[in-house]
Structures are given as C-alpha cells and as structure tokens.
NUPA-306223 format. One record per residue: y negated, x negated, z negated of N, C-alpha, C, O, CB in turn; residue number from 0. Coordinates in pm, whole numbers, plus 50000, padded with zeros to 5 digits. Each point is the difference from the previous one (the first is absolute). Glycine has a CB too. Example, Ala and Ser with C-alpha at 12.3 -4.5 7.8 and 13.67 -1.06 7.14 Angstrom:
<nodes>
(node (50569,48681,49220),(49881,50089,50000),(49880,49910,50000),(50002,49896,49934),(50115,50293,49941),0)
(node (49778,49846,50197),(49881,49918,49994),(49891,50077,49927),(49889,49949,49983),(50174,49933,50232),1)
</nodes>
This chain:
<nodes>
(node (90676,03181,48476),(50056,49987,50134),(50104,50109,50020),(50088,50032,49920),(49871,49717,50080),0)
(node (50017,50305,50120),(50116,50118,50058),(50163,49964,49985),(50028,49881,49989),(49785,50176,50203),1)
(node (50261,50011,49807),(50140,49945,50029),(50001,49961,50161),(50029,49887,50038),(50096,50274,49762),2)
(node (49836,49955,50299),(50044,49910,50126),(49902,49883,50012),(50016,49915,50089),(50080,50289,50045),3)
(node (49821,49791,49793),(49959,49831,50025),(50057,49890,49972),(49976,49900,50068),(49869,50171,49908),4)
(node (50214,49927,49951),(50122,49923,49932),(50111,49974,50103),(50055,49890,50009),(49900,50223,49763),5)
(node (50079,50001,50311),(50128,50012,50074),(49956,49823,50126),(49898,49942,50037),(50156,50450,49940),6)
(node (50065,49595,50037),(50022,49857,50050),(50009,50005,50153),(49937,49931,50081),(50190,49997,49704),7)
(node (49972,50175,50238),(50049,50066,50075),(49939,50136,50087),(49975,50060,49896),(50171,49820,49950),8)
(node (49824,50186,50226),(49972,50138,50075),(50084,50120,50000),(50087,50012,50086),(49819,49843,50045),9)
(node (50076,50230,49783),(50112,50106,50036),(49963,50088,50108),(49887,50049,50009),(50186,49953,49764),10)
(node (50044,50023,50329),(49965,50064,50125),(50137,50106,50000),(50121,49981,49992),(49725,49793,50152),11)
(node (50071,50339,49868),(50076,50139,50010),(50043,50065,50113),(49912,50053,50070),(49977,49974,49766),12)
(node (50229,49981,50199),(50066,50018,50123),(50117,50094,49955),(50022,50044,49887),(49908,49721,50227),13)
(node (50142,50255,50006),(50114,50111,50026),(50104,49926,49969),(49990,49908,50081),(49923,50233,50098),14)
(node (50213,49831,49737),(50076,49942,50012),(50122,50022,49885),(49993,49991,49878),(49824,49884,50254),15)
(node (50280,50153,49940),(50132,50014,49859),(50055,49908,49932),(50006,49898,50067),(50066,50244,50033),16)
(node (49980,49842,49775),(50092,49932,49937),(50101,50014,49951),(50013,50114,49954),(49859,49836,50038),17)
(node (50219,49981,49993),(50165,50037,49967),(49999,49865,49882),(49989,49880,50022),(50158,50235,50270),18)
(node (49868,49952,49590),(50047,49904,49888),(50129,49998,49970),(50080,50092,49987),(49733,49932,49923),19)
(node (50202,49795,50076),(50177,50021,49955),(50004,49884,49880),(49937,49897,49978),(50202,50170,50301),20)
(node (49947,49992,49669),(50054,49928,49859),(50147,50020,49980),(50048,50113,50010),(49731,49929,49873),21)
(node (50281,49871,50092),(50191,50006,50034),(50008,50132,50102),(49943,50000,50109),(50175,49912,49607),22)
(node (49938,50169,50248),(50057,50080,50080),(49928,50131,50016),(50052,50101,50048),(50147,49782,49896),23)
(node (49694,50112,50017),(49895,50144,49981),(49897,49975,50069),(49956,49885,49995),(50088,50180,49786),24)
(node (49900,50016,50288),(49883,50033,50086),(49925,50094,49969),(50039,50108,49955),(50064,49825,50191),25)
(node (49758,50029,49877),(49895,50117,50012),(49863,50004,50114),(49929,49907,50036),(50144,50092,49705),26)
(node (49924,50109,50287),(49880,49972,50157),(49876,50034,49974),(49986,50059,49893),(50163,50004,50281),27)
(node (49749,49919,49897),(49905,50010,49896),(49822,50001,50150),(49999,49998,50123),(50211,49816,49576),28)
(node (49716,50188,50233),(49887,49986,50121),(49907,49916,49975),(49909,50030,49924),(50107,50175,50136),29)
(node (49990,49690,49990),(49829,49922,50006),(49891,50021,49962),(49923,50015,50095),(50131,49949,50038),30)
(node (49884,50049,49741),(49863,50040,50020),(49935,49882,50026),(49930,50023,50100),(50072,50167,49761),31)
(node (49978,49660,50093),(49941,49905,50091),(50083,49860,49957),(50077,49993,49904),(49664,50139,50119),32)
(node (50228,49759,50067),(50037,49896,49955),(49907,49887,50035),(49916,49993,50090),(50298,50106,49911),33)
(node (49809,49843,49939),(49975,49817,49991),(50042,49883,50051),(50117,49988,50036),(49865,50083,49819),34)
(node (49968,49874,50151),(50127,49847,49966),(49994,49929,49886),(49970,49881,49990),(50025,50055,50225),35)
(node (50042,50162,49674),(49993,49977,49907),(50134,50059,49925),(50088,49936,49942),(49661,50036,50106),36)
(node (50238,50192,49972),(50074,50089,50008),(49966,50119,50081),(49947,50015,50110),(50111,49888,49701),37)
(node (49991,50183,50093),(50021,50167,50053),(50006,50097,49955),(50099,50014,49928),(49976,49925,50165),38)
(node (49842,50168,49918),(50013,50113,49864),(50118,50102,50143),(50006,49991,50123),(49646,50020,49649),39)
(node (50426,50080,50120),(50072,50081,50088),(50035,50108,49929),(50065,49988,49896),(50013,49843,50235),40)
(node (49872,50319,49928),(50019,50125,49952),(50158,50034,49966),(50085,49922,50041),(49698,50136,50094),41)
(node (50250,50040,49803),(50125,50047,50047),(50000,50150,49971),(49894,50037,49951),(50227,49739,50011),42)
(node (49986,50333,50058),(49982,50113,49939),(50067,50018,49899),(49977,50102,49935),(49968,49969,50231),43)
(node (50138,49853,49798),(50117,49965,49921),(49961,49917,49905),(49908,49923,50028),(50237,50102,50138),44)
(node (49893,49972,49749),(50019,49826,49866),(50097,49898,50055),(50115,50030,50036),(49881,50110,49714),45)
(node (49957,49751,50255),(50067,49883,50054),(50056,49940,49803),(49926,49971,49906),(49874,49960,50413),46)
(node (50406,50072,49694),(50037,49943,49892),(50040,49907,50038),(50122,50006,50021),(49908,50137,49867),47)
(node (49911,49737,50139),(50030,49874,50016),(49994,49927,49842),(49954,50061,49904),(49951,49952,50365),48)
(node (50140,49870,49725),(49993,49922,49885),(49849,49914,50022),(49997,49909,50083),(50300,50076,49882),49)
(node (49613,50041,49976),(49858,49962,50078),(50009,49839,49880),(49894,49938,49983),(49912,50385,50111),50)
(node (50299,49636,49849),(49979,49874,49995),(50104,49916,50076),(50040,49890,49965),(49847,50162,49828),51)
(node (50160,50034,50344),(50090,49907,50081),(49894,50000,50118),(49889,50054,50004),(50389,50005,49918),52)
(node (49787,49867,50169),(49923,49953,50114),(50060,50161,50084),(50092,50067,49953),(49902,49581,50039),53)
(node (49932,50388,50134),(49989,50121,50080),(49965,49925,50150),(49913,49921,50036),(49994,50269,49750),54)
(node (50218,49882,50287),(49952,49913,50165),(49939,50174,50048),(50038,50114,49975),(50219,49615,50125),55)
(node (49654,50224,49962),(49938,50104,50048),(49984,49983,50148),(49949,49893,50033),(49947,50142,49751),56)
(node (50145,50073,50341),(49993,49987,50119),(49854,50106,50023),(49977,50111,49952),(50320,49818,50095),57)
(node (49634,49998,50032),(49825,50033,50056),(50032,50074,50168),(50014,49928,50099),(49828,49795,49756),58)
(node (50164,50390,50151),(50020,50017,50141),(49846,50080,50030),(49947,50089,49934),(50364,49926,50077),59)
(node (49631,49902,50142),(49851,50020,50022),(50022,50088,50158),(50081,49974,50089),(49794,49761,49760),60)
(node (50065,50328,50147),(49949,50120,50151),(50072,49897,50120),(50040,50061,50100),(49647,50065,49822),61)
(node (50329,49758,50077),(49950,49945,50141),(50148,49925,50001),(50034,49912,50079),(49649,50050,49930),62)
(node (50381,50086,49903),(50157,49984,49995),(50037,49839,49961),(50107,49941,50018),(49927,50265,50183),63)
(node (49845,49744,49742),(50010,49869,49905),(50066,50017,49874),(49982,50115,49961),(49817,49812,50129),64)
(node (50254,50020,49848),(50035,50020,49850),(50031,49880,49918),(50039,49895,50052),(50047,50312,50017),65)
(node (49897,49806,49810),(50012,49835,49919),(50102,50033,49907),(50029,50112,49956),(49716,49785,50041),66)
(node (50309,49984,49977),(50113,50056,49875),(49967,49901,49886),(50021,49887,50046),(50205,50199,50112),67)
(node (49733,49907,49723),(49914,49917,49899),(50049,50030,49860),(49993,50118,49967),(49796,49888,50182),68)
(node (50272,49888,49743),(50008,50054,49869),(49861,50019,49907),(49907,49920,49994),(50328,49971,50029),69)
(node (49775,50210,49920),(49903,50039,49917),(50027,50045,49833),(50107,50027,49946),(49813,50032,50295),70)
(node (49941,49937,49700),(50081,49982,49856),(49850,50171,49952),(49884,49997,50041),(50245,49581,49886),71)
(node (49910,50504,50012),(49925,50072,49934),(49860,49948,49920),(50013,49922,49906),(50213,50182,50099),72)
(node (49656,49938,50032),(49893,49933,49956),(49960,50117,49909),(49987,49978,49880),(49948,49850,50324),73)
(node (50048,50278,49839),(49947,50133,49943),(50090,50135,50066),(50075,50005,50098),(49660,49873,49880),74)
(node (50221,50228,49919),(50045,50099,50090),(49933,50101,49922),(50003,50014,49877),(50223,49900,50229),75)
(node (49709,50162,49988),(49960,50200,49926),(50010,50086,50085),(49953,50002,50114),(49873,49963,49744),76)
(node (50253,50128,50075),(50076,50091,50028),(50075,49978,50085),(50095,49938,49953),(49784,50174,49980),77)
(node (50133,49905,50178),(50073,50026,50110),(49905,49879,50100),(49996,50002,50123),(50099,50303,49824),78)
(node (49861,49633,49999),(49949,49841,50087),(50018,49897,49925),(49964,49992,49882),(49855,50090,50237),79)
(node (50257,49806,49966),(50020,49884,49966),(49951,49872,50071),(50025,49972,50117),(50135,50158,49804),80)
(node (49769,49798,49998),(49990,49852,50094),(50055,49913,49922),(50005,49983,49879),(49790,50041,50243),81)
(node (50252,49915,49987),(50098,49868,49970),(49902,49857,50112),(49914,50005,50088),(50403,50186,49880),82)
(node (49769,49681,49951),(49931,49903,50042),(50098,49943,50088),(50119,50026,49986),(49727,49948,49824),83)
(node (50108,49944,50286),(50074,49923,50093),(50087,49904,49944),(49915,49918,49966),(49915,50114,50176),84)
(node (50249,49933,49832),(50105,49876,49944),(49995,49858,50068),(49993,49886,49954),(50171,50301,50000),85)
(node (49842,49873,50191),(49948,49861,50126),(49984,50025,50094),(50013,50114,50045),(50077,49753,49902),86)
(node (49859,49989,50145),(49931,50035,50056),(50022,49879,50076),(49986,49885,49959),(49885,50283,49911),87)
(node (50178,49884,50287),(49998,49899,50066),(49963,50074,50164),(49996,50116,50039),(50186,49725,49769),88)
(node (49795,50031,50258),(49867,50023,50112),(50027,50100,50134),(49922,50037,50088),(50009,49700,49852),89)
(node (50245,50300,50031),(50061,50093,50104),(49910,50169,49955),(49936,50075,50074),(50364,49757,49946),90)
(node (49726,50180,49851),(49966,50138,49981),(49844,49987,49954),(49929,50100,50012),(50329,49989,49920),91)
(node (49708,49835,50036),(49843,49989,49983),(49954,50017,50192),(49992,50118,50037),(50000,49668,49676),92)
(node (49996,50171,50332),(49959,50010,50146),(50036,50097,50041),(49920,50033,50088),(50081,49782,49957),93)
(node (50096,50275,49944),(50039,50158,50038),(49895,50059,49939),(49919,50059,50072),(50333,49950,49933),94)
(node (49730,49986,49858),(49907,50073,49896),(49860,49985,50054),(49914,50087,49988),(50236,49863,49804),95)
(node (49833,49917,50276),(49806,49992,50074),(49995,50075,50068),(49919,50092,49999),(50014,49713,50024),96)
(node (50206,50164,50102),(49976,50106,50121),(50003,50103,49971),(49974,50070,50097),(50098,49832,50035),97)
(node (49959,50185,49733),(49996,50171,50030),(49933,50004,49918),(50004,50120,49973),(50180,49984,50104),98)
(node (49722,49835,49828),(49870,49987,49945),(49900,49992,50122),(49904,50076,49986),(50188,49805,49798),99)
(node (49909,50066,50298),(49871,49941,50141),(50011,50138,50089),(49900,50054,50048),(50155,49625,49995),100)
(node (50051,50362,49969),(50010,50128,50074),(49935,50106,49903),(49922,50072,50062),(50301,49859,50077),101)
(node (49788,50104,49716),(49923,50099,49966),(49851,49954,49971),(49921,50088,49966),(50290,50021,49953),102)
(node (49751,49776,50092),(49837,49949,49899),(49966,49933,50150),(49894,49938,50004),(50150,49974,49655),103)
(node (50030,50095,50458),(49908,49914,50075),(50008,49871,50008),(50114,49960,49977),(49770,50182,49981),104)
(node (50023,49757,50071),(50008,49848,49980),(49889,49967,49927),(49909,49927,50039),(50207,50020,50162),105)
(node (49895,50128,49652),(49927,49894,49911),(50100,49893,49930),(50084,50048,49923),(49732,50139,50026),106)
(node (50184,49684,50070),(50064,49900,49957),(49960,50004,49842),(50103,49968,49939),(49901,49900,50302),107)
(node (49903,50155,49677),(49996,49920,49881),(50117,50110,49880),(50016,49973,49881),(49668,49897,50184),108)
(node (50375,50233,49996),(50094,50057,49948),(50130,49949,49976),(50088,50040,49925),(49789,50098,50153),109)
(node (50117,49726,50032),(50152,49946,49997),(49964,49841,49947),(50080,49923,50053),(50048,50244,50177),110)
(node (49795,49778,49701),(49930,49899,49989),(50105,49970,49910),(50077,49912,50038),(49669,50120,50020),111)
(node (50277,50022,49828),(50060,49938,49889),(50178,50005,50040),(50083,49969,49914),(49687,50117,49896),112)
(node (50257,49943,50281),(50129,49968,50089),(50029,49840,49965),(50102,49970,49938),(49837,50216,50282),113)
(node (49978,49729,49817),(50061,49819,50025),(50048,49975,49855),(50101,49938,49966),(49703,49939,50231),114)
(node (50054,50219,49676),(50038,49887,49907),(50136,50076,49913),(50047,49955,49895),(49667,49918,50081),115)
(node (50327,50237,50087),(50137,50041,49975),(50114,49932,50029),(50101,50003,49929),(49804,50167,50093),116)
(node (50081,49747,50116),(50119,49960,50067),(49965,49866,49960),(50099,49927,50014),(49961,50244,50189),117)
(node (49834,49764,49752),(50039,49849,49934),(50018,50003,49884),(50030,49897,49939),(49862,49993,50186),118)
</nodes>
C-alpha cells in the first residue's frame, strides 16, 4: 500500500505564510500544503526551535483568513518541516474547509473526517 493511501486526511497545496513562535523567537516560513491534520512548511532559514516543546504557529491565507494553532514537530528535511496539529476545535477547523472548498471546489469527501475530529 502507497503512503498517500494511508493518509487520513487530504493534503492541499496553496499560497500561504507562516510565522512560528516559541517563547520569544520567531520564524516565517511558506506553506507548501496542509491538512487537517497538519502542515508541512518551507523556510529559507533553519527553524531553532526546541522541537520537543510545543510551537504556536500563525497560518495567514490569500483571502486575508488566518488561524493561529499549537503545533508540535513531526518531521523535518532540510529546510521543510511538518508539524502536527495539537487541537482542534470547530472555529478553526471550519476556516480550514472554507479555504480548502475555495481551492478544491465542493468536493465534500475531503472534509469528511472533520466530525470524527470534533467528537
């Protein structure tokens, strides 16, 4: 079996910046896609975060939406990192459909596994 067959989730690749923060340090960074799961995110730089502390990460999208979400380091190579969602509640999940539905359209079975997140 493939790895994206496995995936639970849809990764959808869009335009969008990120600003990582950890105490008092920041780093910005670019979207290459996300989930609702997580998020992989480029940078040009090395991100020195403590990747066994938690990371709030701000999502700013084209359409001047943005999410603010803690995240924890899942992987990282080279100069790309994905991190996983920490939580998840139904304010920023429903931002995340709508600028998911605006790039994929209205296929619904992309946001399917949404409910059994929020129960």
């Amino acid at each position: 079996m493939a790895i994206e067959e496995k995936r639970q989730f849809t990764r959808i690749s869009l335009v969008a910046e990120a600003k990582l923060s950890q105490g008092n340090q920041t780093w910005l960074g670019q979207v290459a896609d996300i989930s609702f799961k997580g998020v992989l995110i480029n940078s040009q730089t090395p991100f020195t975060f403590d990747s066994n502390e938690t990371v709030i990460a701000d999502i700013f999208f084209e359409n001047n939406t943005s999410i603010r979400i803690k995240v924890k380091e899942a992987h990282n190579n080279d100069l790309s990192y994905g991190f996983n969602f920490l939580e998840f509640n139904e304010d920023w999940m429903m931002k995340l459909r709508n600028i998911i539905m605006d790039n994929l359209g209205t296929d619904l079975s992309i946001i399917k596994p949404i409910k059994e997140k929020l129960n």
